[in-house]
C-alpha positions in Angstrom: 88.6 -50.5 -43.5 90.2 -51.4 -47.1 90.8 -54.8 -48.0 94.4 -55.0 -48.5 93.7 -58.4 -50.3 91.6 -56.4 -52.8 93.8 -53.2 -52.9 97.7 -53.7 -51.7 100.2 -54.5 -51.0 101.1 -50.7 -52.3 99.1 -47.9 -53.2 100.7 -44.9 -54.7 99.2 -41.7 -54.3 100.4 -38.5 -56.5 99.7 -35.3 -54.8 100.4 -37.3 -51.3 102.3 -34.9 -49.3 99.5 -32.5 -47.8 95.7 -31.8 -47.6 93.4 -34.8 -48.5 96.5 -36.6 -50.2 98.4 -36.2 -46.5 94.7 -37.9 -45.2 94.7 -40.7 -47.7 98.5 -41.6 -46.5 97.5 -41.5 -42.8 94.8 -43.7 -43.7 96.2 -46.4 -45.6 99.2 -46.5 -43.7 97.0 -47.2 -40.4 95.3 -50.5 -42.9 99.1 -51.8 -43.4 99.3 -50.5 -47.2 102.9 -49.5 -48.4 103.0 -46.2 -49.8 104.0 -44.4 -52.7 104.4 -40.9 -52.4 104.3 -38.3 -54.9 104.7 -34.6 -54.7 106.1 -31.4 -56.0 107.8 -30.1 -52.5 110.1 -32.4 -50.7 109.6 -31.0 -46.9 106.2 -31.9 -46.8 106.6 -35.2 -48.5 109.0 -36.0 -46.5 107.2 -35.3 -43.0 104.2 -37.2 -44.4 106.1 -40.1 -45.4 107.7 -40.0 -41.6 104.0 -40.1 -40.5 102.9 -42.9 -42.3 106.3 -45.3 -41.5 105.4 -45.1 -37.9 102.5 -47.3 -38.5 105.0 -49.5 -39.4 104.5 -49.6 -43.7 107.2 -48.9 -45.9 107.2 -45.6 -48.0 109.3 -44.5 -51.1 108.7 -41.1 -52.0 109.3 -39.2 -55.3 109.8 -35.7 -55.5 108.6 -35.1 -59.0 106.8 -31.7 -60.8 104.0 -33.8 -62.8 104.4 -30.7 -65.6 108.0 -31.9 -66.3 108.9 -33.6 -69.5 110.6 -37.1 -67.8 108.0 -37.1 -64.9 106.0 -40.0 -66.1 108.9 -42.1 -66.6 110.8 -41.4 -63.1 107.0 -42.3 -61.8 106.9 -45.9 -63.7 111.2 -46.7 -62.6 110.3 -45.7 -59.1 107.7 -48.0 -58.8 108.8 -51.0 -61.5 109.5 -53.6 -58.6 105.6 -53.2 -57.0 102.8 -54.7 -56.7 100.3 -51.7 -57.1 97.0 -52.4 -56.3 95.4 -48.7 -55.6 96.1 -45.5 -57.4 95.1 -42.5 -56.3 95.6 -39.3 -58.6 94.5 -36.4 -56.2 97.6 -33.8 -58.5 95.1 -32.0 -60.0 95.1 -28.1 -59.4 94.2 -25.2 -60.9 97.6 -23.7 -61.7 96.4 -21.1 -64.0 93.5 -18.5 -63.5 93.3 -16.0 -66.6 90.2 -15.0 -68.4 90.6 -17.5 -71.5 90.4 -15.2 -74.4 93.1 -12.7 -73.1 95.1 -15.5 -71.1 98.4 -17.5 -71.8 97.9 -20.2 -73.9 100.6 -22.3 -72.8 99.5 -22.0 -69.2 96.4 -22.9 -69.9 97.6 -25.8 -71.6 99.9 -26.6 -68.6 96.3 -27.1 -66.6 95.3 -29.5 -69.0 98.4 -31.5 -69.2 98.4 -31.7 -64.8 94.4 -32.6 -64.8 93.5 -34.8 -67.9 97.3 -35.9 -69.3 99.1 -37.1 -66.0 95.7 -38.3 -64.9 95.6 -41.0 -68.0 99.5 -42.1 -67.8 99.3 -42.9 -64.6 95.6 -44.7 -65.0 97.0 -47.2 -67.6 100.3 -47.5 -66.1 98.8 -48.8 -62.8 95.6 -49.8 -64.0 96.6 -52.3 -67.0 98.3 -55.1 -64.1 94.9 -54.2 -62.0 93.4 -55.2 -64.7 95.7 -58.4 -65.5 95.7 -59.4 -61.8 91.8 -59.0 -61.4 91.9 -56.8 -58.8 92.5 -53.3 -57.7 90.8 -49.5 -57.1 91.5 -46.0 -59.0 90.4 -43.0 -57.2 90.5 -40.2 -59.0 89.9 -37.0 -57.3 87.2 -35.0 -58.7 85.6 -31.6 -57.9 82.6 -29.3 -58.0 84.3 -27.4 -60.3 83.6 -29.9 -62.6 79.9 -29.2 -62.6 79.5 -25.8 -63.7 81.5 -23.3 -65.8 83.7 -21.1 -64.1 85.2 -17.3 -65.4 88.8 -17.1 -64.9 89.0 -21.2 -64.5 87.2 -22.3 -67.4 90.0 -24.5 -68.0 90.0 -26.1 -64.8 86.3 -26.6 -64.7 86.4 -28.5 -68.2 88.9 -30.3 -66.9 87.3 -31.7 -64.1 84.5 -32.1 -65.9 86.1 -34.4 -68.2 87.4 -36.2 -65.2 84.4 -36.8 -64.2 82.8 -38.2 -67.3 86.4 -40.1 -68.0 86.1 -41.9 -64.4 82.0 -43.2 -65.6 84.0 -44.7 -68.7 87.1 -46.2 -67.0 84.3 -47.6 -64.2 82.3 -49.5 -66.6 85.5 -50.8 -68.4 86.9 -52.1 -65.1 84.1 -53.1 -63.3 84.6 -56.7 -65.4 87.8 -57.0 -64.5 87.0 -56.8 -60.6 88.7 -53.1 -60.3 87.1 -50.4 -58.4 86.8 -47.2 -59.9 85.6 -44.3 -58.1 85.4 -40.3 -58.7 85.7 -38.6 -55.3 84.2 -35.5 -55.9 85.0 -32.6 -53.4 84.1 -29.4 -52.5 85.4 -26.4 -50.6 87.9 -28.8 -48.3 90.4 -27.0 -45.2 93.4 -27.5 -47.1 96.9 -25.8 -47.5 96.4 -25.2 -51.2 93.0 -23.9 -50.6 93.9 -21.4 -47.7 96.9 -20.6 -50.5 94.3 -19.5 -52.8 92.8 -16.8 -50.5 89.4 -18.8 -49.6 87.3 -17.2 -46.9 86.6 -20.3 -44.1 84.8 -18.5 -41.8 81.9 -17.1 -45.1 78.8 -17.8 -43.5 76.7 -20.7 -44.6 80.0 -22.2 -46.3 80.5 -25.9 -46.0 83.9 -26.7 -45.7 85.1 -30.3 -45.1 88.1 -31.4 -43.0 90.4 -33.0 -45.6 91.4 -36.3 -43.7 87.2 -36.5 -42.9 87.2 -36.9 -47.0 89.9 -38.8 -47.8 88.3 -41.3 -45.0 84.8 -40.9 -46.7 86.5 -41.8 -50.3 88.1 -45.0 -48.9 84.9 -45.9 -47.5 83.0 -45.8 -50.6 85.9 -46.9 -53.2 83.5 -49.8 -54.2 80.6 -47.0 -55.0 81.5 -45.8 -58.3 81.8 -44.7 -60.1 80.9 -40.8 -58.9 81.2 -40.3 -55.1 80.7 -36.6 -54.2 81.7 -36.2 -50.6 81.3 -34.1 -47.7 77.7 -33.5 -47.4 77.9 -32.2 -51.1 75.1 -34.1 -53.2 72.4 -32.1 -53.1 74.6 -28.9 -54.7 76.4 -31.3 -57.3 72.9 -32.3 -58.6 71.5 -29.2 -58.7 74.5 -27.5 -60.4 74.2 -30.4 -62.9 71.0 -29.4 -63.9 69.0 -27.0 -66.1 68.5 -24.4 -67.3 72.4 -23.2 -67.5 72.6 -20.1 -67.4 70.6 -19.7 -64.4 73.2 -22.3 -62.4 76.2 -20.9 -63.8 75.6 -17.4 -62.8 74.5 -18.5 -59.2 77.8 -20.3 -58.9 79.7 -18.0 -60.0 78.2 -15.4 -57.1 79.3 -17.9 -54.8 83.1 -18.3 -55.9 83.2 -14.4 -56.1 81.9 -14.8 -52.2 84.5 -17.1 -51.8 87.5 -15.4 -52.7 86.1 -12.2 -51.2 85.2 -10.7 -54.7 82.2 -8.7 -56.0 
């Protein structure tokens, strides 16, 4: 159960409509945290946000593209009046997949800008009056991705992987100050975006996690930082962390191929 002492009394969460964002909501809102939410499509903010207010919290919702120019600043006027004690940044997506040498550079760039740039803003933004207060968590949603390059998502990978190594930093920085900072790292999870993408559930041997299963897990363990990886997932994040490289990368790449029903 999270501490709403530690963490409340509101907890924004960007990406917070559907998927493990929609399981974080239901979550927190069960505790008695008000809610945040932040998302691209309105509908399924909407029926989240009418979820969560049935267990009695308030919710304020933003519909907001984090690529746009003024999203940051709707973001900091929407919340100006709270008390934030618990950020979660599970936004990032890969919204770009292009062999990098003969891809768009821009849309590349857009990847970057979703996964590393809104990531920061909104780390300091909410994490600078954690910090003042003495109190406070930061998830930051992580992947596997983030452990091995990838062909056609090299981007995305290296962005994840400099999630990863950002959330160590922010964790030692923090820790001081008495705010919890935790990289949930996931892998293949059940989730809207995911089944989107083309992902084959049913490929034998795969381990796919129920989304509200991780979100639970990552509340569970905010205090566990700074690297979390979730869903019965250790074991393949510390072998794809290892040497030699080109061994690793090659495997994993076989799998994705599997994945999306590729040779």
């Amino acid at each position: 159960m999270i501490d709403k002492d530690k963490y409340g009394p509101w907890a924004v969460i960007a990406g917070g409509s559907e998927g493990v964002g929609a399981g974080f909501a239901e979550e927190l809102a069960e505790t008695g945290l008000n809610l945040v939410l932040l998302a691209r499509k309105p509908g399924p903010l909407e029926e989240t946000a009418a979820k969560a207010r049935a267990h009695g919290v308030e919710v304020r919702t933003l519909a907001v593209d984090l690529l746009a120019a003024d999203a940051v600043e709707r973001i900091r006027e929407t919340t100006a009046d709270l008390e934030v004690g618990l950020l979660i940044f599970n936004a990032g997506a890969n919204t770009y997949g292009h062999e990098f040498v003969t891809g768009d550079l821009d849309a590349c760039r857009k990847v970057l800008t979703l996964n590393i740039d809104r990531q920061l803003e909104l780390s300091q933004i909410f994490g600078a009056p954690m910090r003042e207060r003495g109190r406070g968590g930061i998830i930051l949603l992580g992947s596997l991705a983030g452990f091995v390059g990838a062909e056609h998502m090299s981007i995305y990978a290296a962005a994840k992987a400099f999630s990863r190594v950002f959330a160590e930093g922010l964790w030692l920085e923090m820790a001081e100050q008495g705010v919890d900072v935790l990289e949930l790292v996931l892998g293949v999870t059940r989730t809207p975006a995911m089944e989107r993408a083309g992902l084959d559930f049913d490929l034998p041997g795969l381990n796919a996690s129920d989304p509200y299963a991780v979100a639970r897990e990552g509340l569970e363990h905010l205090a566990d930082g700074p690297i979390w990886v979730a869903g019965g997932n250790y074991e393949l994040a510390a072998r794809r962390a290892g040497f030699p490289r080109a061994e690793i990368v090659r495997a994993a790449s076989a799998e994705a191929r599997a994945m999306m029903g590729r040779r």
